[in-house]
N, C-alpha and C positions, 0 to 999 in steps of 0.2 A: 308740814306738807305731806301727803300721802304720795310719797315716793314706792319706785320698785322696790324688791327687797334683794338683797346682797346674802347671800347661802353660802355658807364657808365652807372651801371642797368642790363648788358647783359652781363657781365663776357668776358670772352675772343672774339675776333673773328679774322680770317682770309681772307688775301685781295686775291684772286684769280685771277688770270689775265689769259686770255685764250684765244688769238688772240685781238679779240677788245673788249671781252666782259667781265667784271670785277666783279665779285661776294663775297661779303661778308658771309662768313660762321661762324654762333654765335655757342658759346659751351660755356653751363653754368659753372659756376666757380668750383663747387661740383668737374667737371671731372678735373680740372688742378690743385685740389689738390692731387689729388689722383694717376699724374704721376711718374714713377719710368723712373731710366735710362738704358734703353734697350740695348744699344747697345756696351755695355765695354765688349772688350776682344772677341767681338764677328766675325765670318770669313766674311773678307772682299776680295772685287774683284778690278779691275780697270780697265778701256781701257789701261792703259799705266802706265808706270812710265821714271822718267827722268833717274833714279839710282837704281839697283836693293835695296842696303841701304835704298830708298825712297820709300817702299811699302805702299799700303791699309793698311794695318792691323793699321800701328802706327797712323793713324787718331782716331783709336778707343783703344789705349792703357791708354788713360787717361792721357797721360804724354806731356806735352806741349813741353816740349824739344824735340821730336821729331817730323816727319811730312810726309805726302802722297807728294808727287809731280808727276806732269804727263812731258810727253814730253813739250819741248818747243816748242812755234811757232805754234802751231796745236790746230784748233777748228772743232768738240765738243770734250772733254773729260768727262768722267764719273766713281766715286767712289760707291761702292753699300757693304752696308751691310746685313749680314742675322741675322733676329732676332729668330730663332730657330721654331719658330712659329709665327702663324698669332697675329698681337696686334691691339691697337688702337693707333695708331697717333698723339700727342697733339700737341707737342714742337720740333723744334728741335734748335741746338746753334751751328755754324759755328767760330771756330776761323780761319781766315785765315795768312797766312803766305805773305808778299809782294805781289807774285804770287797769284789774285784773278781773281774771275769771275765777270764781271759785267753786265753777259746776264746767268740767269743760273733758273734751273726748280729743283723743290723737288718734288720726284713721288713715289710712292707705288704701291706693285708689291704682288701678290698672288702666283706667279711663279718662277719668276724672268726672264719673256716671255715680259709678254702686263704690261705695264705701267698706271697707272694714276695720273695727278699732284694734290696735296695739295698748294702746291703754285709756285708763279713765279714775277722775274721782271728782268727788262732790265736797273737799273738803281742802282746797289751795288758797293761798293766805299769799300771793304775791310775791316780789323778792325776783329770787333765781330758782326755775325749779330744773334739777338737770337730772332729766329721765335717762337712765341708764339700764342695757339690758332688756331693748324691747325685742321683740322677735317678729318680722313684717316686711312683704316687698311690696313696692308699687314704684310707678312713673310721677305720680302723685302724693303730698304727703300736706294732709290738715288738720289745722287746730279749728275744733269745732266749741265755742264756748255756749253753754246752755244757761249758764246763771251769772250773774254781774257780781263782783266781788263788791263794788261802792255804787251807787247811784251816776255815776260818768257809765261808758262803753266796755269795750276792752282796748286797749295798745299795747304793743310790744315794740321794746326797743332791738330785739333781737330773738330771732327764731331760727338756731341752725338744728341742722338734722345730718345726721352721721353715720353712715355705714359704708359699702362696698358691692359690688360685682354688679355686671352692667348684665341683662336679657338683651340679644339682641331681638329687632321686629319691633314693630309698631303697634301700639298694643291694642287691644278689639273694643270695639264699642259693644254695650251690653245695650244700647237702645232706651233703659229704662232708668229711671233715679231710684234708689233703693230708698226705704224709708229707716230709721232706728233700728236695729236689734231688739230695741226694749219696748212693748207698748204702750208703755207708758210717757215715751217720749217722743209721740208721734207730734208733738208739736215743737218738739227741738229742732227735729230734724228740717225745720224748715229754715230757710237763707233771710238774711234783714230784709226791714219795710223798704228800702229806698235802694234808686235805682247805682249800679256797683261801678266802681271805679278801678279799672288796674292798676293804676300809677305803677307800671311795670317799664321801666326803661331799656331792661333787656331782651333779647329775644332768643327764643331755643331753635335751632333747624327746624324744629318741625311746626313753627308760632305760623301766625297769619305776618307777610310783610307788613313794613310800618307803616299807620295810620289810624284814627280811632277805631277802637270796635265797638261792639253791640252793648260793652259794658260802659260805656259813655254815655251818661245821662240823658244830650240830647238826641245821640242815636238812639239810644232805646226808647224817648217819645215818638222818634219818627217808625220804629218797626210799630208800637203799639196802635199808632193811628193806623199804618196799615194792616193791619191785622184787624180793625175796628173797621174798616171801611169795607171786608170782605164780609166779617161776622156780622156787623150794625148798621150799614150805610151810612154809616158817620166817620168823622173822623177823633170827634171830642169821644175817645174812650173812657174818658174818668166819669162821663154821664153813663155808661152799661154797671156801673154798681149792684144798681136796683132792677136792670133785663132780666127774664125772666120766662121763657117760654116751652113747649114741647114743639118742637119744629118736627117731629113726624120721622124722626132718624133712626128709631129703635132704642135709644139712648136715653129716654123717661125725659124728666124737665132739662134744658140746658140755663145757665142762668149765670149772669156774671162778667166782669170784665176779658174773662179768656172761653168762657162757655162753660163751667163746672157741669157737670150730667149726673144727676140722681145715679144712672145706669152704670156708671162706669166707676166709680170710689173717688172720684176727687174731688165731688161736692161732699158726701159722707166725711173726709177727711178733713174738709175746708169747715164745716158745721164742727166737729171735733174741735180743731182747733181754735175757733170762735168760744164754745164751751168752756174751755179749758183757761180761755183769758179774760171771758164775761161769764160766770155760771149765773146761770137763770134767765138767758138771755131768749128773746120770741122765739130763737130757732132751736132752743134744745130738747125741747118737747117731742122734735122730731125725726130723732135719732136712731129710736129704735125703726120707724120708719125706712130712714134711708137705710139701714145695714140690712133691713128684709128686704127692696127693693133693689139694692143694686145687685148688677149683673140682668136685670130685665129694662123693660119701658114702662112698669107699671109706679100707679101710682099712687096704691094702698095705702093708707093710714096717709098720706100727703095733702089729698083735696079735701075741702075745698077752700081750706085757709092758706095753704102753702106758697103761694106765689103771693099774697097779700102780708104774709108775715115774715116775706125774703125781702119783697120794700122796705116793707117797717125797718128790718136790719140795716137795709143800706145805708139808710139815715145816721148811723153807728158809726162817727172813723173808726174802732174796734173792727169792726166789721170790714170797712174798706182795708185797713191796715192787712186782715188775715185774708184776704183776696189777692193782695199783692203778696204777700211772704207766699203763699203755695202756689200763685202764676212761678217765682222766682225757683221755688223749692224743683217744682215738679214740671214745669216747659225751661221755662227762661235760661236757668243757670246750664243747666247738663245741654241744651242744642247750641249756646251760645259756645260752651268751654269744647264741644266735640268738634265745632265747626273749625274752633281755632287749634286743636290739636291736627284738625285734617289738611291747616295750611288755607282757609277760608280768609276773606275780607268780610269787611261787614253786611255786602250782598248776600255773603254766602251765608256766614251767619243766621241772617233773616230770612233765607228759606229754608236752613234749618228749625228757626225757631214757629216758624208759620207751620209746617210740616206736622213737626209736634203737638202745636196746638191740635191740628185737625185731627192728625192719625191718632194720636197718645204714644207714648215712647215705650212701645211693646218691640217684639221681635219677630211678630208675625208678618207674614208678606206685606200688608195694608198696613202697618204699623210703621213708625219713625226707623226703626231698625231694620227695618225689611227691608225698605223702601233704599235708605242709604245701602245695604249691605248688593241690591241688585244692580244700584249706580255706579258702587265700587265693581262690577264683574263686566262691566262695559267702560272702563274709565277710573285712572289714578287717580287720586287726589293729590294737590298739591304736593302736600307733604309728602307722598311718595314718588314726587320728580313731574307729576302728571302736569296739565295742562289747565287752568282754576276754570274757562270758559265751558272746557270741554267736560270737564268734570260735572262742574253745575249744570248742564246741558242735561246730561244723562240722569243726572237727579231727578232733572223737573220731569223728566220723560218720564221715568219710575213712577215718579208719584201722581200724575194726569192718569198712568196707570191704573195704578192704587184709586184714585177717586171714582174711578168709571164704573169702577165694583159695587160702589152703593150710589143708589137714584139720588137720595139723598144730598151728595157730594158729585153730581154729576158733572154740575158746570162748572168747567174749570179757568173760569175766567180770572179768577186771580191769580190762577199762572202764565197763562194766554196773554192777556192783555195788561197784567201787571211786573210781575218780575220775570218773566221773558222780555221784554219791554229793557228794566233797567239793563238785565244779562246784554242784549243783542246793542245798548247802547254801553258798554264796557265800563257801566258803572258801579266796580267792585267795592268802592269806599262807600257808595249810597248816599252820596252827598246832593243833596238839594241843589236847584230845582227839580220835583219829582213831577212827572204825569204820568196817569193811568189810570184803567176803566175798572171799574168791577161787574159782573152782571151787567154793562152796556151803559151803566153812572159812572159821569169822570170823576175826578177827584184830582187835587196838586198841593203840595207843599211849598211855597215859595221860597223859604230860608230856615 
């Protein structure tokens, strides 16, 4: 196992690997006596599970007989815990289950947004692997596994993580999802195919109170249809695969089941990814394209096959599968995990993650960061004692804001007349039956 390395005279140290470049980080021994175990009984998250039974939480219940597993067959997956506050880092002890990683990253998180690793390797063989001597703070602390040790998932029967000293405060939203360190692992970086399950029985002060969230299967059909009934006039999102248009936004083509934009790097990153898991596939041809086009609306080197050869793809489950892992990567996971660090219900949740769709999760005024960061200066969130209505209230005002600035995004009828609607009917869990309008079309979910 490519553990840290033990420096005699230097107390602990950890082997860091970070593309090609590999760094030893010493911590003297004083701090690794002094670690506690953080993370027992603490709320855990997941990309996936194989079996609702098989949730996050039981990684952190202390009890070996039970265990996390994620889907089978599918790389990356990711388990994350919240340590209630920011700590320091030391240790952390991996028991695996059969089902191991043998390509997998440990990284810490202030947010549980942007990442950074404590450690990494591409050469674990299962067992027990008991990292000692990491050096790292966060609120957050994840195993990120990039490569499948067997043909199963990954499972852990046990993931504690061990250090000391609390930050006080709440720790800031960066607004954005960071991607790899390495560019080579731009398609790591993204969350599993299928939609994520907490199995989290505990809760931190600062969680969403009890009741499903947005990472519930069929909550997250119900945010996806509505977020398809603003973007597609439909509610069957799984038919926007193959959509495909310039709607005139500044934004080059939008295309997709979340709206990927040529303009803005998440279709460039979404075609990447698709490459990287079909090489030679109709879309790779036009890559060098998209990395010259984004950041404008142009559509050089794209027409007049481009929207004809993003069908073809759809037809692709490869293709559909890398639509959903960077909806997860890059809106879903970071607006669903921020909403529930801010003490959100699943309402809230969902206009976070709707937000992000539109805005993109920058930190500019009109961006998902801005927008929450202006909600927050008019209004606590939960989590910091506030009031969830009033809070969300102030959001939606922000971001009607925010949309009024481009013609584009002018009408803001899907906040108007749709989650203004559930908010002012104080329905924070977002439980069905739903009504509301978009653009002046009803739409309802009945169960």
């Amino acid at each position: 196992m490519n553990h840290p390395l033990r420096l005699a005279g230097l107390g602990a140290a950890a082997l860091l690997t970070v593309g090609t470049v590999t760094t030893v980080i010493v911590m003297q021994g004083a701090d690794a006596a002094t670690e506690t175990l953080l993370s027992q009984g603490r709320p855990a998250t997941s990309s996936s599970v194989e079996l609702p039974t098989l949730g996050p939480a039981l990684a952190f219940d202390g009890d070996t007989g039970t265990r996390w597993a994620s889907l089978e067959g599918s790389d990356p997956q990711w388990i994350s815990v919240d340590l209630g506050a920011t700590r320091t880092v030391t240790h952390v002890n991996l028991r695996w289950e059969a089902a191991y990683a043998k390509a997998y990253r440990i990284e810490t998180s202030a947010d549980g947004v942007s990442w950074s690793p404590v450690y990494s390797t591409a050469s674990g063989d299962g067992g027990t692997d008991d990292l000692t001597g990491l050096h790292g703070t966060g609120r957050y602390v994840r195993l990120f596994g990039t490569a499948r040790g067997t043909q199963y998932g990954y499972s852990l029967y046990e993931f504690k993580v061990y250090g000391s000293g609390v930050t006080e405060g709440t720790p800031s939203a960066s607004g954005s999802a960071s991607r790899s360190t390495t560019p080579s692992a731009s398609a790591s970086a993204t969350p599993s195919r299928s939609a994520s399950a907490s199995g989290s029985t505990t809760k931190s002060p600062t969680a969403a109170p009890a009741g499903k969230d947005l990472f519930d299967p069929r909550k997250k059909d119900i945010a996806m249809q509505l977020v398809s009934s603003a973007e597609n006039s439909s509610l069957d999102w799984k038919a926007q695969y193959k959509y495909i248009e310039d709607i005139g936004d500044g934004r080059g083509y939008t295309a997709g089941i979340i709206g990927f934009c040529s303009g803005t790097g998440d279709m460039l990153e979404l075609v990447e990814l698709y490459t990287q898991r079909v090489p030679g596939n109709v879309l790779a041809k036009y890559l060098p394209a998209l990395r010259s086009v984004d950041g404008s609306d142009s559509h050089a080197g794209l027409d007049p096959n481009f929207p004809k050869d993003w069908r073809t793809a759809a037809a692709d489950t490869a293709f559909q599968q890398a639509q959903n892992d960077e909806r997860d990567r890059v809106y879903f996971n970071p607006s669903v995990n921020q909403a529930k660090s801010d003490g959100l219900r699943a309402l809230g949740q969902f206009i976070y993650y709707d937000a992000i769709v539109m805005h993109g999760p920058g930190n500019s005024a009109v961006s998902f960061g801005g927008i929450r960061k202006a909600a927050m200066a008019k209004a606590k969130t939960p989590a910091q004692g506030g009031d969830e209505a009033t809070y969300l209230n102030a959001f939606l005002d922000a971001r009607v804001a925010a949309m009024k600035t481009e013609e584009a995004h002018s009408d803001t009828s899907r906040v108007d007349t749709a989650q203004r609607v559930f908010l002012n009917n104080r329905n924070f869990d977002l439980n069905p039956p739903l009504s509301w309008k978009v653009y002046g079309e009803p739409f309802s979910i009945a169960s």
